[in-house]
gemmi code that builds the backbone of each chain (N, CA, C; Angstrom):
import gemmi

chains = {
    "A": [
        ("UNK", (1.546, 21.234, 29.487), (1.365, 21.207, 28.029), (-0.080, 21.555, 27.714)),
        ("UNK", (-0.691, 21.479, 26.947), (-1.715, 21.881, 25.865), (-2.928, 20.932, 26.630)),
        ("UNK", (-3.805, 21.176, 26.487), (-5.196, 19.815, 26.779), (-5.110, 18.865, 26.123)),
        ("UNK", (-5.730, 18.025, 26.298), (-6.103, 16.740, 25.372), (-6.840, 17.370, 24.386)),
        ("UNK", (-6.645, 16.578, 23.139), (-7.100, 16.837, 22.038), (-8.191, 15.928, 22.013)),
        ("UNK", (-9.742, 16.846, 21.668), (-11.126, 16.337, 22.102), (-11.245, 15.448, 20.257)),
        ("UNK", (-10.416, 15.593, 19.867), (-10.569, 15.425, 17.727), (-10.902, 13.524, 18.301)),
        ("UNK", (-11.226, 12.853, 17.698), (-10.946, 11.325, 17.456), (-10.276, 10.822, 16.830)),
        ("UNK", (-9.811, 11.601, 15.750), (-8.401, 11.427, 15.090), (-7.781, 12.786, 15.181)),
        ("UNK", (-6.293, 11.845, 15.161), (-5.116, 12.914, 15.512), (-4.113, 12.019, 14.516)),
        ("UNK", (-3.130, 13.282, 14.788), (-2.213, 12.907, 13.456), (-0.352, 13.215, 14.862)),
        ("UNK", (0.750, 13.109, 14.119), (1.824, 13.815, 15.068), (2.484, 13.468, 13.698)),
        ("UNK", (3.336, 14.553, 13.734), (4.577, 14.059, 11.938), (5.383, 14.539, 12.886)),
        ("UNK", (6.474, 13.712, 12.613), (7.984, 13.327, 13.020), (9.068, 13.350, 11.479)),
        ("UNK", (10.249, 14.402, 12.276), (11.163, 14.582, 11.328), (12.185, 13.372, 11.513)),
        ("UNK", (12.055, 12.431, 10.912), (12.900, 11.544, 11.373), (14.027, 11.736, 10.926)),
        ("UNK", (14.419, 12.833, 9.817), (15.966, 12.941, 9.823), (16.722, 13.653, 10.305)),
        ("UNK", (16.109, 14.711, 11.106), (16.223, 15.453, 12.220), (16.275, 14.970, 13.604)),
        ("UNK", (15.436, 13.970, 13.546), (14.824, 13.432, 15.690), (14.130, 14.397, 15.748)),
        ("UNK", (13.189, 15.067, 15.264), (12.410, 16.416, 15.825), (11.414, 16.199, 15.509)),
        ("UNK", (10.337, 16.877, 15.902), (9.110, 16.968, 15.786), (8.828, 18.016, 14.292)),
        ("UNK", (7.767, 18.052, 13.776), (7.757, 18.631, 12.656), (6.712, 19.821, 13.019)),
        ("UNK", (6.998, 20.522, 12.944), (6.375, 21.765, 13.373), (5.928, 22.436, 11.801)),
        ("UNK", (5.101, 23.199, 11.964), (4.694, 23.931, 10.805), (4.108, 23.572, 9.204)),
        ("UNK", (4.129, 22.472, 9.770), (3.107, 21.744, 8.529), (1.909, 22.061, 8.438)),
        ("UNK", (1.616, 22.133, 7.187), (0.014, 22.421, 6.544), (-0.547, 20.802, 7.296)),
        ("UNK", (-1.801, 20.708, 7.255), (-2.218, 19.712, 7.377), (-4.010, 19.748, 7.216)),
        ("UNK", (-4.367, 19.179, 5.991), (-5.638, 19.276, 5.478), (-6.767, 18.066, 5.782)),
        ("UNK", (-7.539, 18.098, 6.405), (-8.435, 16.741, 6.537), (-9.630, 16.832, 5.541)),
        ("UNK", (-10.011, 15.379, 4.994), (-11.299, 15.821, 3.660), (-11.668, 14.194, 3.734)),
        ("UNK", (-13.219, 14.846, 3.841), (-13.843, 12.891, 3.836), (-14.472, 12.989, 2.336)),
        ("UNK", (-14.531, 11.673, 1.540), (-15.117, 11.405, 0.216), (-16.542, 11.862, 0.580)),
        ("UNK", (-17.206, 12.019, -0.367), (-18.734, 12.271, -0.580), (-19.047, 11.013, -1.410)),
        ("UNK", (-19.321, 10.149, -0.633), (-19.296, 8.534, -1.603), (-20.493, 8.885, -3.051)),
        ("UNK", (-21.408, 9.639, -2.996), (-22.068, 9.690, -4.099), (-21.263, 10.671, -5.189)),
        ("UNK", (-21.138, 11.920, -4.824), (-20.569, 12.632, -6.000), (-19.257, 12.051, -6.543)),
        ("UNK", (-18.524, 10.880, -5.539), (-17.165, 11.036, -5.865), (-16.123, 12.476, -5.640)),
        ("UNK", (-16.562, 13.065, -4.809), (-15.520, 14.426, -4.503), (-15.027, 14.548, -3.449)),
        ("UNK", (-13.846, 14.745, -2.881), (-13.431, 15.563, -1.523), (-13.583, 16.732, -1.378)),
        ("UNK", (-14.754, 16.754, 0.607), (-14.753, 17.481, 0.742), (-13.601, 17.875, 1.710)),
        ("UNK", (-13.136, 19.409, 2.329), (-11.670, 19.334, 3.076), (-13.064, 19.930, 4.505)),
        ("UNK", (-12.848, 19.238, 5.768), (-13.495, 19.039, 6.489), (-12.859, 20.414, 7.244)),
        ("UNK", (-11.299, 19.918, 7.708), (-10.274, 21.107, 7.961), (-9.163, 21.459, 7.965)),
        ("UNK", (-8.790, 22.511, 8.137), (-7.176, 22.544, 7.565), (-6.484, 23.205, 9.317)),
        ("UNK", (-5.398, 22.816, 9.286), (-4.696, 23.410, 10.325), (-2.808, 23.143, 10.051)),
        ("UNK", (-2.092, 23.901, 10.948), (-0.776, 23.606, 10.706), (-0.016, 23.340, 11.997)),
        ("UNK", (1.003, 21.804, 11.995), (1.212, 21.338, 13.279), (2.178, 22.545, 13.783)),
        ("UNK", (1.876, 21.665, 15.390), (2.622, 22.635, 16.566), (3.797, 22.617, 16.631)),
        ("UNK", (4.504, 23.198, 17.813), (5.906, 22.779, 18.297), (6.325, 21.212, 18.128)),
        ("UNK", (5.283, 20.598, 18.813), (5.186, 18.824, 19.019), (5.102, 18.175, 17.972)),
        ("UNK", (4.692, 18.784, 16.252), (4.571, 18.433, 15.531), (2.534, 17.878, 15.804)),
        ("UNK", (2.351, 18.140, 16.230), (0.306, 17.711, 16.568), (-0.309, 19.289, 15.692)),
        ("UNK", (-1.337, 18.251, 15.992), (-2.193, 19.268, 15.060), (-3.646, 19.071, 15.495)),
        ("UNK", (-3.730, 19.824, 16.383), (-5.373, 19.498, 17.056), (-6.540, 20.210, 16.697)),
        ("UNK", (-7.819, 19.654, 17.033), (-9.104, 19.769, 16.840), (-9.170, 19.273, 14.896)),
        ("UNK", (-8.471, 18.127, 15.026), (-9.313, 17.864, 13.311), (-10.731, 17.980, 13.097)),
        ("UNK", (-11.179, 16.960, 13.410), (-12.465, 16.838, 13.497), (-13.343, 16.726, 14.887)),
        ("UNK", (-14.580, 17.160, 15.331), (-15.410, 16.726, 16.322), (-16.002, 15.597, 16.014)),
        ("UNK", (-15.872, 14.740, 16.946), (-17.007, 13.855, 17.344), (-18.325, 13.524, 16.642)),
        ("UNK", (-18.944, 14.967, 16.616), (-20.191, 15.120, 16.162), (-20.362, 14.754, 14.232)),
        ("UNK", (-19.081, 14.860, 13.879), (-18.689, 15.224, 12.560), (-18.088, 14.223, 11.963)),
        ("UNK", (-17.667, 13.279, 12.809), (-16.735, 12.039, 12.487), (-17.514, 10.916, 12.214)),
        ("UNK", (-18.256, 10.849, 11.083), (-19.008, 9.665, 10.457), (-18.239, 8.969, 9.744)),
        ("UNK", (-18.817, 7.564, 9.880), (-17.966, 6.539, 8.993), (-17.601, 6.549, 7.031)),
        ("UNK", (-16.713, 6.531, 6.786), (-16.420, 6.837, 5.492), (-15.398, 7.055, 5.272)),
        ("UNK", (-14.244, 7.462, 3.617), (-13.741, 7.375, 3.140), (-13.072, 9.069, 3.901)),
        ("UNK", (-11.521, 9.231, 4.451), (-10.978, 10.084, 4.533), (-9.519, 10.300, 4.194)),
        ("UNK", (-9.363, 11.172, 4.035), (-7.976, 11.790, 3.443), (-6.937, 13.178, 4.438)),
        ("UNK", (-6.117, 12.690, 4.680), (-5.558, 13.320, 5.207), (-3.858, 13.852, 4.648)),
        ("UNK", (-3.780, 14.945, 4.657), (-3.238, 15.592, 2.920), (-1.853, 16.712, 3.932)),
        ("UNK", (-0.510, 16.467, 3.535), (0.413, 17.264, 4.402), (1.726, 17.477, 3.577)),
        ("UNK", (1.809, 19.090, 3.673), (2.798, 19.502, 2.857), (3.286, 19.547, 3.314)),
        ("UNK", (4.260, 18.245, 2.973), (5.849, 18.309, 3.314), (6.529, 18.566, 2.011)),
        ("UNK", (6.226, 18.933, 1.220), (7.457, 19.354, 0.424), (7.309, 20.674, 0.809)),
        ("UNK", (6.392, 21.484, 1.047), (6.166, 23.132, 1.975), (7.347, 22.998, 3.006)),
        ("UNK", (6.831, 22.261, 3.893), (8.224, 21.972, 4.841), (9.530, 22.002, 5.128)),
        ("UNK", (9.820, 21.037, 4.115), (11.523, 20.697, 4.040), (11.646, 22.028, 3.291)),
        ("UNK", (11.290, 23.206, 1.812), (11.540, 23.806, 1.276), (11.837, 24.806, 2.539)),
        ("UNK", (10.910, 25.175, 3.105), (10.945, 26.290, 4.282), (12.283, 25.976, 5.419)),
        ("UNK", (13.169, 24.729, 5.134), (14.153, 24.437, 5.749), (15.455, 24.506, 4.782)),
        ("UNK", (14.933, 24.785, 3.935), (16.002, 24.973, 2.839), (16.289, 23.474, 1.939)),
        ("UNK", (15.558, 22.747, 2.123), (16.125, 21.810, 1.451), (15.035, 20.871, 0.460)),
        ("UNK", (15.658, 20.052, -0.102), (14.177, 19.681, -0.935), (14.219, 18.129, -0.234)),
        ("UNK", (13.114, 17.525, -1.275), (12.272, 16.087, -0.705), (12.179, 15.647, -1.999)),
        ("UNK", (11.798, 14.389, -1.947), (11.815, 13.510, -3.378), (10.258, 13.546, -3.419)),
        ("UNK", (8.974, 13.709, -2.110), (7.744, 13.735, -2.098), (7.152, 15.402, -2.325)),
        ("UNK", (6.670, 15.958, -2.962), (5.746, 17.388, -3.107), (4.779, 17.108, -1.862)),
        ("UNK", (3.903, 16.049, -1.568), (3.118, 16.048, -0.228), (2.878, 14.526, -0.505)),
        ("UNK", (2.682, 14.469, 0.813), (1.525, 13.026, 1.337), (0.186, 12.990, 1.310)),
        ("UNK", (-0.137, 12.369, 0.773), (-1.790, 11.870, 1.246), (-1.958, 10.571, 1.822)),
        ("UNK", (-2.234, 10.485, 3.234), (-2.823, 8.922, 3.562), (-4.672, 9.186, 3.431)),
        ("UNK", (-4.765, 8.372, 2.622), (-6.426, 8.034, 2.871), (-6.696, 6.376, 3.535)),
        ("UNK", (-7.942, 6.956, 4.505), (-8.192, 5.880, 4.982), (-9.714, 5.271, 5.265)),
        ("UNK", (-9.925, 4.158, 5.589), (-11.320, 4.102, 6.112), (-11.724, 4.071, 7.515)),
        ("UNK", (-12.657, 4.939, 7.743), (-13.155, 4.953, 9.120), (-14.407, 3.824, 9.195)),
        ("UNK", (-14.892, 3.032, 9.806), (-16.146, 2.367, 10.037), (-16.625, 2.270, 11.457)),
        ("UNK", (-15.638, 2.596, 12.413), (-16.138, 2.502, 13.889), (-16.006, 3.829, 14.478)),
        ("UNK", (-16.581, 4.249, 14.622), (-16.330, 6.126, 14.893), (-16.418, 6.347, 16.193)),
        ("UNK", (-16.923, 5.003, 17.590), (-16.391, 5.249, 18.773), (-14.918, 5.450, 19.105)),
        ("UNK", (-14.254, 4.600, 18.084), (-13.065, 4.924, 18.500), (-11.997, 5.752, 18.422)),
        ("UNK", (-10.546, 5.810, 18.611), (-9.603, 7.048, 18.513), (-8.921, 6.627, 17.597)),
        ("UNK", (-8.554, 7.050, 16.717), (-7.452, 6.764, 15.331), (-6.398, 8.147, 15.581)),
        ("UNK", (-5.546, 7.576, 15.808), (-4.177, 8.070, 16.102), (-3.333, 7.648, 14.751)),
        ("UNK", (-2.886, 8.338, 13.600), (-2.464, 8.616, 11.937), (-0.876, 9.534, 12.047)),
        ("UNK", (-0.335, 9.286, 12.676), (1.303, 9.635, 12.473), (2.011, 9.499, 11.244)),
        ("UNK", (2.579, 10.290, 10.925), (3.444, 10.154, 9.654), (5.176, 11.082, 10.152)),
        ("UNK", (6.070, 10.061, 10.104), (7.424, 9.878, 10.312), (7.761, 9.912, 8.716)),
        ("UNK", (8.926, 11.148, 8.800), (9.082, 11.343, 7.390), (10.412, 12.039, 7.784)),
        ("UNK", (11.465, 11.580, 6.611), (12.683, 12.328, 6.125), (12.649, 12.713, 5.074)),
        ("UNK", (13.857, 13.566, 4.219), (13.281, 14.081, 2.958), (13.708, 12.573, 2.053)),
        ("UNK", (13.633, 11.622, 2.098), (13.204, 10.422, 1.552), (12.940, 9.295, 1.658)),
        ("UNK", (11.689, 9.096, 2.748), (11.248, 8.261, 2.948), (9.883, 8.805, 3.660)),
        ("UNK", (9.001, 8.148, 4.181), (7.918, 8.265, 4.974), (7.344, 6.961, 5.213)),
        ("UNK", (6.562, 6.820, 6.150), (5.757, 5.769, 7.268), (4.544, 6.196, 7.824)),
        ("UNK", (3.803, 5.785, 7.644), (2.299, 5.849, 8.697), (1.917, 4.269, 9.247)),
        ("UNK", (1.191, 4.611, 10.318), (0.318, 3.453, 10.779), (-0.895, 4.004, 11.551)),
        ("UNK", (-1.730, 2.933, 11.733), (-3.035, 3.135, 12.492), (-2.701, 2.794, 14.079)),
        ("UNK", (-2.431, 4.103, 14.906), (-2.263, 4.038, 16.258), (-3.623, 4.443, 16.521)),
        ("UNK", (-3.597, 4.423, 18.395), (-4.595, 4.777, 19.056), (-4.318, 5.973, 19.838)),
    ],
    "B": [
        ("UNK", (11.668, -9.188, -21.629), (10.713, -8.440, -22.380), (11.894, -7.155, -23.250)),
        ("UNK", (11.425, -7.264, -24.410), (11.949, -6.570, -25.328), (12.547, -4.906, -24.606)),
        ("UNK", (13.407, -4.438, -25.312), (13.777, -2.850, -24.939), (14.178, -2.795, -23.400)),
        ("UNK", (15.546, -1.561, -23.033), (15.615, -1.214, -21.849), (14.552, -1.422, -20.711)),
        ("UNK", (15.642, -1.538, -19.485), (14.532, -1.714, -18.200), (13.527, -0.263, -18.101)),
        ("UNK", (12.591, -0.250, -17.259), (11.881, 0.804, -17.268), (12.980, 1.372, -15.887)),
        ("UNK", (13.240, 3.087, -15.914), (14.416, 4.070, -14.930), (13.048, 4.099, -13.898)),
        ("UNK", (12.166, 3.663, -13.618), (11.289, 3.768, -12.003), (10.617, 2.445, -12.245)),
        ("UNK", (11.063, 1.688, -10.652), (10.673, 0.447, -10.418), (9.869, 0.572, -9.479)),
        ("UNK", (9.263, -0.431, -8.633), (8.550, -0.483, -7.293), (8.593, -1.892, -6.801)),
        ("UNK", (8.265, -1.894, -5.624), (8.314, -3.243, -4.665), (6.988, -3.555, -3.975)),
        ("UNK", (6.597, -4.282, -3.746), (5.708, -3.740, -2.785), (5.398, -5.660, -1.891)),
        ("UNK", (5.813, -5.045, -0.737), (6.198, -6.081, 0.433), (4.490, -6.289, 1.242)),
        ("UNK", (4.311, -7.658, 1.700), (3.764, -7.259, 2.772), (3.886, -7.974, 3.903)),
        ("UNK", (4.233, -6.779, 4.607), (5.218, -7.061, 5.927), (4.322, -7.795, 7.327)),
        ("UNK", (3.377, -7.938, 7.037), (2.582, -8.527, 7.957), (2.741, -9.943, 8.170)),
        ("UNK", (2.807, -10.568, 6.777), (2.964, -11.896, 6.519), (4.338, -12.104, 6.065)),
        ("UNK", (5.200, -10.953, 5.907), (6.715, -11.526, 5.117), (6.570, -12.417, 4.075)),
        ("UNK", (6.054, -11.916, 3.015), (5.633, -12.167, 1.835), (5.793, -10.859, 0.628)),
        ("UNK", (6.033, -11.431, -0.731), (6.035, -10.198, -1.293), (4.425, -9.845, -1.538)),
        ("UNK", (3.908, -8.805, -2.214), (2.274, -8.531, -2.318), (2.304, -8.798, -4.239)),
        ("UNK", (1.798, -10.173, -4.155), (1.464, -10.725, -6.085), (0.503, -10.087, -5.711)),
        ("UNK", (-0.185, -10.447, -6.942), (-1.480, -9.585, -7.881), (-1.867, -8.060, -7.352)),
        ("UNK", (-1.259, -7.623, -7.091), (-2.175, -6.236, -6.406), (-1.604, -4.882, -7.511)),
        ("UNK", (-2.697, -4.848, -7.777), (-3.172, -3.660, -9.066), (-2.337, -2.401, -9.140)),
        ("UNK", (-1.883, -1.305, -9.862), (-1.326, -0.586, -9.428), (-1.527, 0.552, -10.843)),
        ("UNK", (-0.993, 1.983, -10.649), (-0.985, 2.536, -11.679), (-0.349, 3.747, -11.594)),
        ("UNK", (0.555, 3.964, -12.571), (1.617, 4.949, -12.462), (0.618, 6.444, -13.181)),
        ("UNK", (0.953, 7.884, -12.583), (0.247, 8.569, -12.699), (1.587, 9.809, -13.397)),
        ("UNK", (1.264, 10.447, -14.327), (2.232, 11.964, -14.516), (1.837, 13.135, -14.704)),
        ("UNK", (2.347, 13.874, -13.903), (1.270, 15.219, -13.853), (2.272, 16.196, -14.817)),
        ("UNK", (1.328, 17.145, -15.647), (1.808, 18.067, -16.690), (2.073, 19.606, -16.447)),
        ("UNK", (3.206, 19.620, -16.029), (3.778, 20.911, -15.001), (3.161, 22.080, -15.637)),
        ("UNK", (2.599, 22.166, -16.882), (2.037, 23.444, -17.308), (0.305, 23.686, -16.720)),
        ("UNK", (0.329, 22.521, -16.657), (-1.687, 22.427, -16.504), (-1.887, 21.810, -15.155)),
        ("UNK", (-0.856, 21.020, -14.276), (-1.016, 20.442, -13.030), (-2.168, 18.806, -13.472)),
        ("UNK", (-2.430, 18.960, -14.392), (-3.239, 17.506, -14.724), (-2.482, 16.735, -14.593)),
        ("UNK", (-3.086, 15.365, -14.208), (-2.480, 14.059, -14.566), (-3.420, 13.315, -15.288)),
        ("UNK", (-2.047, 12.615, -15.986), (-2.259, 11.957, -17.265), (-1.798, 10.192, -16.213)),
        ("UNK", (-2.736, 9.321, -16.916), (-2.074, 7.472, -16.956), (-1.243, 7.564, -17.412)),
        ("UNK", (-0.629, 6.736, -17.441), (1.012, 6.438, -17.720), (0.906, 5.134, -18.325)),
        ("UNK", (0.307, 3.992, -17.130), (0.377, 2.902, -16.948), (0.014, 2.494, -16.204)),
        ("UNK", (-1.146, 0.861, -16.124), (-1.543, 0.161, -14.969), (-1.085, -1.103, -15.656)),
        ("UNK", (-0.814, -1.592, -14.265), (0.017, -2.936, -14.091), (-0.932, -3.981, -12.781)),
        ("UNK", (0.180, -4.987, -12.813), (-0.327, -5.983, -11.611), (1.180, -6.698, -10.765)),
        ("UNK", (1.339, -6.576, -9.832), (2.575, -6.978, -9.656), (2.649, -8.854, -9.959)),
        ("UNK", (3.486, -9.213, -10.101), (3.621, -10.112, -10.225), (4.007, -11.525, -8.829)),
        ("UNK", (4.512, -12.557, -8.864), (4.591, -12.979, -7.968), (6.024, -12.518, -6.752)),
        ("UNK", (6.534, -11.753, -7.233), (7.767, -11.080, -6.505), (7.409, -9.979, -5.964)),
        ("UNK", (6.467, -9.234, -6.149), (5.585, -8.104, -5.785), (6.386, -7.049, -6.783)),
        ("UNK", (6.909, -7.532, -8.068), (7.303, -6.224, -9.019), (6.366, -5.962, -9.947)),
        ("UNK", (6.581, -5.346, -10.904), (5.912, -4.698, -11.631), (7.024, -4.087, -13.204)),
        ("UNK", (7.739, -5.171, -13.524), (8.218, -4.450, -14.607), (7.402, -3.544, -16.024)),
        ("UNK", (8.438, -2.554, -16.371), (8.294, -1.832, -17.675), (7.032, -1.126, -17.113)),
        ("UNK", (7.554, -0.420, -16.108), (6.176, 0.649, -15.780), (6.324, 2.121, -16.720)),
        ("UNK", (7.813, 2.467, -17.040), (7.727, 3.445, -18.031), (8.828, 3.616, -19.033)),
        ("UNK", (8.745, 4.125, -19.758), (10.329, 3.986, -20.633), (11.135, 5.111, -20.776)),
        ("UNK", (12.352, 4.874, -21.025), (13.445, 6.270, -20.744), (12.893, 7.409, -21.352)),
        ("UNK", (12.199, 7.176, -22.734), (11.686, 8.069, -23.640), (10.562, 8.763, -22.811)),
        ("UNK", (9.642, 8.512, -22.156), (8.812, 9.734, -21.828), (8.966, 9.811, -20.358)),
        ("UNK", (10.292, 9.436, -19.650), (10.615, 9.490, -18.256), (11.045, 10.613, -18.078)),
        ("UNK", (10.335, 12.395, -17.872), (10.656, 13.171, -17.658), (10.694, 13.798, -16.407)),
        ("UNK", (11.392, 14.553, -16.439), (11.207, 15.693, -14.875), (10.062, 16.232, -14.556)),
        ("UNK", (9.556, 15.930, -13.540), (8.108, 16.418, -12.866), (7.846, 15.070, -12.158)),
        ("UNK", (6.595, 15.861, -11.790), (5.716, 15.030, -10.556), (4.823, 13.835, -11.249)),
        ("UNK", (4.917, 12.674, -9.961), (4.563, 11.581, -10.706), (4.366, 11.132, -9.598)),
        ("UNK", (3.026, 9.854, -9.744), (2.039, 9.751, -8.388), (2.011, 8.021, -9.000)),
        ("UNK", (2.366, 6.978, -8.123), (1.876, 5.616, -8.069), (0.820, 5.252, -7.068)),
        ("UNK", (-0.015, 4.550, -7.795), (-1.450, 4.639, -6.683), (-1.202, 2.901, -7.088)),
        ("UNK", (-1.353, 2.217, -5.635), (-1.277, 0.879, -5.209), (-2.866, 0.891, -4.964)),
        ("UNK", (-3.521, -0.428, -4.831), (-4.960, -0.716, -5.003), (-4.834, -1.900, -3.676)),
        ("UNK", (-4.516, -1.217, -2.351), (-4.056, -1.800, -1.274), (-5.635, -2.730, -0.734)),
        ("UNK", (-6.516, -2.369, -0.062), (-7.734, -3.046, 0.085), (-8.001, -4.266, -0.615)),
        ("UNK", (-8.239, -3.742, -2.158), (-8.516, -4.799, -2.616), (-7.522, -5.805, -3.156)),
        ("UNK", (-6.600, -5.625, -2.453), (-5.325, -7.133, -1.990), (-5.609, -7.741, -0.768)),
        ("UNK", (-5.833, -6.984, -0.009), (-5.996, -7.357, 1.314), (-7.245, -8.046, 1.000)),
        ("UNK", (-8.726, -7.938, 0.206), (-9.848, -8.232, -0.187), (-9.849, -9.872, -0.308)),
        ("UNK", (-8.676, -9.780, -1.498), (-8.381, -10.992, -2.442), (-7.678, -12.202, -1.425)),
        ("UNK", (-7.172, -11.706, -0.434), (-6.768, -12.941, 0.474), (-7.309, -12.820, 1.733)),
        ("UNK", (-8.864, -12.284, 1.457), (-9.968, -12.348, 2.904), (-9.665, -11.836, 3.781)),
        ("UNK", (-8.993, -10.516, 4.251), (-8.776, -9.485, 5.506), (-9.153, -8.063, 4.637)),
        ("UNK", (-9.190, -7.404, 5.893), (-9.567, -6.070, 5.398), (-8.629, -5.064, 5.457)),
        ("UNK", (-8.625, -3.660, 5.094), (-7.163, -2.924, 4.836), (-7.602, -1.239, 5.084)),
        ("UNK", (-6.797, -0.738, 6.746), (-7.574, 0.475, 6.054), (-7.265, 1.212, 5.561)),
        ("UNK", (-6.554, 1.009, 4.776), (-5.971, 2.258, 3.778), (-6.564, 1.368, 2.436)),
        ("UNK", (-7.914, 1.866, 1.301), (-8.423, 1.798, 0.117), (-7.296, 1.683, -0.444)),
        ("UNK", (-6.500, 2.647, -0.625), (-5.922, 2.749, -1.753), (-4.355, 3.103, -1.380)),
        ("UNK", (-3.159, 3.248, -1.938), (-2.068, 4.171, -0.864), (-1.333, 5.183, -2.773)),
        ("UNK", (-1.225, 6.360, -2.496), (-0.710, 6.940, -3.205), (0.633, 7.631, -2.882)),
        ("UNK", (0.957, 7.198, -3.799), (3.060, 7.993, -3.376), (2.984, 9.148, -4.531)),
        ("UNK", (2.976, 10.521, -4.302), (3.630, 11.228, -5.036), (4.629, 11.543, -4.749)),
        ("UNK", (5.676, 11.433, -6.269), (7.465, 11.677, -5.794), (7.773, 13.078, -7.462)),
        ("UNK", (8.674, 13.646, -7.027), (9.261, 14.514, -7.558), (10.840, 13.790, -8.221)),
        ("UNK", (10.441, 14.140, -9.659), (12.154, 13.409, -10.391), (12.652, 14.926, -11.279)),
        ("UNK", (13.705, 15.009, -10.412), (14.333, 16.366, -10.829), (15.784, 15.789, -11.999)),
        ("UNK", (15.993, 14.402, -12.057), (16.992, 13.853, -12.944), (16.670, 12.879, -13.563)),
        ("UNK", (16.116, 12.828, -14.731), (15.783, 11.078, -15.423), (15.928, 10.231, -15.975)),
        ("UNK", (17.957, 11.126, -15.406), (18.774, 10.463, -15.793), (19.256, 8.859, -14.925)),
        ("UNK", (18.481, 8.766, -13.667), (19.064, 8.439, -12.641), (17.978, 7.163, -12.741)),
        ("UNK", (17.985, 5.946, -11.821), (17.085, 5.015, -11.503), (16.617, 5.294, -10.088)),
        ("UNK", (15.112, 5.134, -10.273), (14.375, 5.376, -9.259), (13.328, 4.036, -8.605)),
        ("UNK", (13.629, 4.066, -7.863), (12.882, 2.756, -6.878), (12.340, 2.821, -5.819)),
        ("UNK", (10.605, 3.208, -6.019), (9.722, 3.348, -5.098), (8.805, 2.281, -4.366)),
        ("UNK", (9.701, 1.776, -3.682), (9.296, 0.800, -2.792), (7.809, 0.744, -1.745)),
        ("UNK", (6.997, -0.079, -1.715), (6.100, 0.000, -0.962), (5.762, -1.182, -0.007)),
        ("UNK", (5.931, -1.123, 1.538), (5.721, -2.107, 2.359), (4.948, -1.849, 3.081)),
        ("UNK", (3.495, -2.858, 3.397), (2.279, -2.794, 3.283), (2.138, -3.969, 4.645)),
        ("UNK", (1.137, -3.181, 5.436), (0.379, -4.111, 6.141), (-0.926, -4.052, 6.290)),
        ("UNK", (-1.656, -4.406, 6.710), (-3.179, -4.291, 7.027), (-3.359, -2.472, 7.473)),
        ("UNK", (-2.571, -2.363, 8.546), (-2.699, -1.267, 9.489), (-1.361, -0.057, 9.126)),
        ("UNK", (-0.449, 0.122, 8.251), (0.656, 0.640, 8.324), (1.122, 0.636, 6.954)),
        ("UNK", (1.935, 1.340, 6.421), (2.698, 0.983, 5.110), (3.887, 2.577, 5.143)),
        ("UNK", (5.375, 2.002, 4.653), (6.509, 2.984, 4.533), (6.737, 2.986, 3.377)),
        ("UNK", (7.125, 3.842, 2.706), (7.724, 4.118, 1.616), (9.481, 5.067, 1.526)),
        ("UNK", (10.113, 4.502, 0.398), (11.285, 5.458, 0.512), (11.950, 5.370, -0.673)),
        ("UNK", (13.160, 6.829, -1.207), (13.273, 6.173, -2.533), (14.588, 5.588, -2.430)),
        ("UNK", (14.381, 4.573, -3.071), (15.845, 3.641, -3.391), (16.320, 3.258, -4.715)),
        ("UNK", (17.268, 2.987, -5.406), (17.667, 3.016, -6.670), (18.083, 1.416, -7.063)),
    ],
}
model = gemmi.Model(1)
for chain_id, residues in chains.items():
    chain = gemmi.Chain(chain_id)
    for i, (resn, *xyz) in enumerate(residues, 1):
        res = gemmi.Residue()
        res.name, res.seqid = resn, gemmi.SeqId(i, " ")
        for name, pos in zip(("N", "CA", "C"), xyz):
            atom = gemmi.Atom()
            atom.name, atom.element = name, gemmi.Element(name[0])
            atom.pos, atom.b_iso = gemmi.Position(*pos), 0.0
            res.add_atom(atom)
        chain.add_residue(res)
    model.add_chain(chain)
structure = gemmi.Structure()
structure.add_model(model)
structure.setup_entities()
């Protein structure tokens, strides 16, 4: 398979009404600018076969603060022919320890969705 | 409370403690399919069941996109733990408004699902 993904956060979306992995999703990363109040989008990429989506962010880049992580799934399910009760997700979250790995999954059917804070 | 139920409800659980989530802030959002803006709707507080009645009324319950933003942290704040998700936003799409909609939210420190139920 593929290398390890060097990002500190990673994401994997799961079609859970399928059992499949979600392939071909947009997937946008953007940390707050705590003074202006604005998102900036850090980066954008679209998941794999596995439904992953690697190199979000480096290391070098992953400071503590307010982030958003933004995925068109209504792009998705449409491109499968079918619709969703959601246009997209946004999980935002807080980072404060930036040694560590934040693992951000989102398990989604076209009506429902789930995230949690894995490693 | 006076007049029809409001056609979109919400829940909001928290599953950590198996408890419903009282007081935690919330605010219904509607975006204006010509301009993509959103407009308030309504902010609320759930109550001790973790509901939130009369969030909108049949009369301006139209078709389009519509975003509930829960004020997750600062619940978690209010009973001394921390939360990392600030805030959690559900945008959902109502293509019938004719129908009842029930956007449930179950909440933990570390995790939260959403789905629609009627």
């Amino acid at each position: 398979m593929t290398s390890a993904d060097s990002s500190p956060l990673t994401t994997h979306v799961l079609n859970t009404g399928d059992g499949v992995p979600a392939a071909k999703v947009d997937v946008s990363l953007h940390r707050l600018d705590s003074k202006l109040m604005i998102w900036n989008m850090l980066s954008v990429g679209t998941t794999n076969e596995d439904g992953r989506c690697l190199g979000l962010v480096s290391r070098e880049a992953f400071s503590p603060g307010m982030y958003k992580l933004r995925f068109e799934t209504g792009s998705y399910w449409e491109n499968m022919g079918q619709n969703s009760f959601y246009p997209y997700v946004e999980v935002v979250f807080t980072i404060t320890e930036t040694e560590q790995r934040f693992h951000l999954p989102l398990l989604m059917s076209r009506f429902s969705y789930s995230t949690y804070r894995g490693s | 409370m006076a007049g029809s139920p409001s056609p979109l409800t919400t829940h909001v659980l928290n599953t950590a403690m198996g408890v419903p989530c009282s007081n935690m802030a919330l605010s219904l959002y509607q975006q204006d399919p010509s301009t993509n803006a959103w407009s308030l709707i309504t902010t609320g507080t759930t109550n001790a069941d973790g509901r939130c009645p009369g969030l909108i009324t049949k009369q301006i319950f139209t078709s389009g996109v519509y975003r509930m933003r829960f004020e997750t942290a600062q619940y978690w704040e209010s009973i001394g733990e921390t939360c990392f998700y600030p805030h959690v936003e559900i945008a959902f799409t109502i293509n019938d408004p004719g129908q009842k909609f029930h956007v449930p939210l179950l909440l933990s420190r570390f995790s939260y699902s959403t789905y629609r139920g009627s």
